[in-house]
N, C-alpha and C positions, 0 to 999 in steps of 0.2 A: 680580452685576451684570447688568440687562436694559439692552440696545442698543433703544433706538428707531431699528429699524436703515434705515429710510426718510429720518427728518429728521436721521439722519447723513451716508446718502449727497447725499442733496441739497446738505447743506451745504460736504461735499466735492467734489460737482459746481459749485461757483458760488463753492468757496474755491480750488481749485489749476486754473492754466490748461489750456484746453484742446487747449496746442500736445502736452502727457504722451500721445503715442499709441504702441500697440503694434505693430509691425514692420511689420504691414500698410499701419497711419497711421491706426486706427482709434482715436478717443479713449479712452484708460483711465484719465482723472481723477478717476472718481465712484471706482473701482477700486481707485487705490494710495492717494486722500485714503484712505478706507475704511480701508483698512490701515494706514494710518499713524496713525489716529486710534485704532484697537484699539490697537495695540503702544502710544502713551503713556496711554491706558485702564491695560492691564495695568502698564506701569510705575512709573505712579504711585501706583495704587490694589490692585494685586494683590490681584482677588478671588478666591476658592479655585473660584466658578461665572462660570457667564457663558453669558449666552444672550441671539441676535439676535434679536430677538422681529420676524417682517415680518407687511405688509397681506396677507393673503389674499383680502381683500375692502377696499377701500378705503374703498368706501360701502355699506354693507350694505344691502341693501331694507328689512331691518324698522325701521333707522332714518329709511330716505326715508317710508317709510309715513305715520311719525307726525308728522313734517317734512319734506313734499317740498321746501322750497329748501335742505335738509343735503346742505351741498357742491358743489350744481347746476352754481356757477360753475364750478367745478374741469372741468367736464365737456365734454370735445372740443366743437366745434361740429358735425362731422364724422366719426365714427369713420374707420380707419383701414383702407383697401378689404378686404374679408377680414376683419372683425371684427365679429361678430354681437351683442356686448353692447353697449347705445347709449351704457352709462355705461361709456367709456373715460374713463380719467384721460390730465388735458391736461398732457403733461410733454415738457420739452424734447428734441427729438429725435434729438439725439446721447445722452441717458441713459437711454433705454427698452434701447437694446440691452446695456448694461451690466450692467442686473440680474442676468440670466441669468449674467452672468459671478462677479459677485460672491455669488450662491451656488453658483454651483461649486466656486470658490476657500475659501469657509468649509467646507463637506462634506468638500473635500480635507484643512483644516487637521482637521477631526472639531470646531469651533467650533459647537454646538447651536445648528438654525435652526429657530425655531417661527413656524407660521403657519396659520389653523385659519380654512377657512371654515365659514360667513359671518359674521368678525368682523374687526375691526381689532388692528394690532399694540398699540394700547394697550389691548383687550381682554386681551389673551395676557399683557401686562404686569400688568394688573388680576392675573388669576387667580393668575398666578406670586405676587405679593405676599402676596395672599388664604392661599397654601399657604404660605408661605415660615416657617422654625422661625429666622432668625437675623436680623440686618441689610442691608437690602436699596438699593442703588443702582442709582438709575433713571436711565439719558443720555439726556436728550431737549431739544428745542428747542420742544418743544409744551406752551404752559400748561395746556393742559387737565391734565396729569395729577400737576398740583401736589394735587389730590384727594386722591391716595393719601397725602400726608404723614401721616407718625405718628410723631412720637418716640420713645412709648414702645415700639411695635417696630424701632424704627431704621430706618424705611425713609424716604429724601430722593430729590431729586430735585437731578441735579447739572445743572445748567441751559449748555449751550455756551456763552457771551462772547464770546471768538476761540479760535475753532479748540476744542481738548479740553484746550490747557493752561493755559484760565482757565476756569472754572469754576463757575457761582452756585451755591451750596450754600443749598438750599431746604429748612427746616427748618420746624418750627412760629414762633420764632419771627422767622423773615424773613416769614413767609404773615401773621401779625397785623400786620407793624410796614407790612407792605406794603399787605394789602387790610383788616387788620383781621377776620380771619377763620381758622380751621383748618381742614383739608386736605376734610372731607368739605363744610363753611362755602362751601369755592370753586364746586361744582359750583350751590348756588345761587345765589351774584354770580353765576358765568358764561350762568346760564340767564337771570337777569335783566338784565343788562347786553347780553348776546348777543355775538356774536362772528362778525362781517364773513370773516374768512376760512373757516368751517365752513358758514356759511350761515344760522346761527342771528339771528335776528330781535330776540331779544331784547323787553322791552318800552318799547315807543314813550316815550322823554322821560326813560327810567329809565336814566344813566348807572352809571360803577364806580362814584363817589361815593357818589351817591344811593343804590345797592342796599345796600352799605356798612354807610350808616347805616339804613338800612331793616330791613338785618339786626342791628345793632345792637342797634337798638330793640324789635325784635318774636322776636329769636332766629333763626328761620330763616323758607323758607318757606310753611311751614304756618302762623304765627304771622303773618308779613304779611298771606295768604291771609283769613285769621278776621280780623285788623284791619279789612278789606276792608268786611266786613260786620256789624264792629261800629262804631254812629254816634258814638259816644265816643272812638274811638282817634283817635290825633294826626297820623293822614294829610292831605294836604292835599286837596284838592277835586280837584286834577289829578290828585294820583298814585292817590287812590282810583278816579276814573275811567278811568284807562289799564290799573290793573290790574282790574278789572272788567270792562274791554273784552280783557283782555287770559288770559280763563279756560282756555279752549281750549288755548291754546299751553303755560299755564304746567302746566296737568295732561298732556302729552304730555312737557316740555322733561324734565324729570330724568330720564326713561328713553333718551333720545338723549344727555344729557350724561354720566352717569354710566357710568364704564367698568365693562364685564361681568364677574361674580367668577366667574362661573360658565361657561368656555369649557372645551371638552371637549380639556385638552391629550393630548398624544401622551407614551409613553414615550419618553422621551430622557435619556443622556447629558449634563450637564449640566457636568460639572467639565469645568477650563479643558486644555484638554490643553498637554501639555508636547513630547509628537512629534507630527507629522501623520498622520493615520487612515490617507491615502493617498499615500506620496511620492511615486508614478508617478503616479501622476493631477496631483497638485502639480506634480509639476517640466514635465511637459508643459503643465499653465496657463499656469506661468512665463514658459517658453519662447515659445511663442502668441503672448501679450498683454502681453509685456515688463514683467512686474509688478519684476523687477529688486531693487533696491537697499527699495523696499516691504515687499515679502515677506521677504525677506532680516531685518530691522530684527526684525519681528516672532518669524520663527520665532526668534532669540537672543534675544527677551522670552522667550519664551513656554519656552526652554531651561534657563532660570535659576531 
């Protein structure tokens, strides 16, 4: 099992309120969500692995390179006094100082946390997949990496709904019935259609629909591409025009969309541990940050 363990916390920082703070009064929402969404991870699903795959890099440069508006928005207006990177990620400011916390608390439990710059955690999820000898469950909130779907190696993508205990189970066929397409099929809708929260552009006029049938009809593409400039294919006058205008982006977009197989992971530990690596470091978190009744829940998952 690989944690998309960003658009977990997130989703935990904006699912449980933020009166949960720790003794101080400092919030620990993103924190115990976090934790409580592993503990029914492992209890409904009991992987024999599991690894939080984090952003080491959020926006890599050699993605901006090839598309400087890849993720622009995202990026502070302002960095944060004392911060020399100009691309700070724009995150709410009660859950930047949580981070830190929540990988302390995974290191404590000995829960493998991979994070490799300069790539993103759906890199590190790429690569895991790419290595992986069995079936593989991917938790994430991000379509992008409906890509990796593959049946025949059992690898899905278990999609959040509410919370971790509904679940979309992303297979091959939910990816055709849905976009008409299999899992490597999506990285070109996604390049063509584009995608407003990444920053991707997309090309002009060319909806999901439209790429859809576009891929349909021409296979993927390379085979749109070559329609392009053949005057016989069945394009229309617009779409041949747009993507003609539209060369540049589309020979840069698949290397910005497609996730890296090839990230230089670390040796790690990977099974799910059953004790914590470190109880004295644990039970001092605990204590701290009033992770409580959270923590608790999990390590009797995690005992069992």
């Amino acid at each position: 099992m690989l944690l998309d363990t960003a658009s977990l916390y997130f989703r935990a920082y904006f699912g449980v309120p933020e009166s949960v703070r720790a003794p101080d009064g400092t919030p620990v929402n993103a924190v115990r969500g976090l934790l409580d969404f592993i503990t029914r991870l492992v209890q409904d699903h009991r992987p024999d692995d599991l690894v939080a795959c984090m952003d080491a890099d959020w926006r890599p440069h050699w993605r901006v390179e090839l598309i400087p508006s890849y993720k622009a928005h995202r990026v502070a207006e302002e960095a944060p006094e004392g911060t020399a990177s100009p691309d700070t990620e724009e995150v709410p400011d009660t859950l930047s100082p949580q981070v830190p916390v929540i990988e302390q608390v995974l290191d404590a439990l000995g829960i493998a946390r991979v994070g490799v710059a300069p790539y993103e955690a759906d890199d590190v999820i790429g690569t895991f997949t790419g290595l992986a000898t069995g079936p593989v469950d991917v938790i994430t909130g991000d379509r992008d990496l409906y890509q990796l779907v593959d049946d025949a190696r059992g690898i899905r993508i278990l999609y959040p709904l509410k919370g971790v205990g509904t679940l979309q189970v992303t297979d091959e066929a939910w990816l055709r019935e849905k976009y008409g397409v299999d899992g490597p099929g999506y990285v070109d809708l996604a390049l063509l259609r584009g995608d407003p929260s990444d920053g991707l552009p997309g090309v002009p006029g060319i909806g999901e629909k439209t790429a859809a049938k576009l891929l349909d009809a021409f296979g993927d593409l390379a085979g749109i591409m070559a329609a392009v400039d053949d005057p016989r294919s069945k394009l229309t006058p617009s779409q041949r025009k747009r993507l003609d205008e539209s060369r540049a982006y589309v020979a840069v977009a698949p290397k910005v969309v497609r996730v890296a197989d090839d990230v230089p992971l670390p040796d790690v530990d990977v099974a799910l541990p059953h004790e914590p690596r470190d109880p004295a470091a644990l039970e001092e978190l605990a204590a701290r940050w009033g992770l409580g009744g959270s923590l608790h829940r999990l390590l009797t998952v995690l005992q069992d």
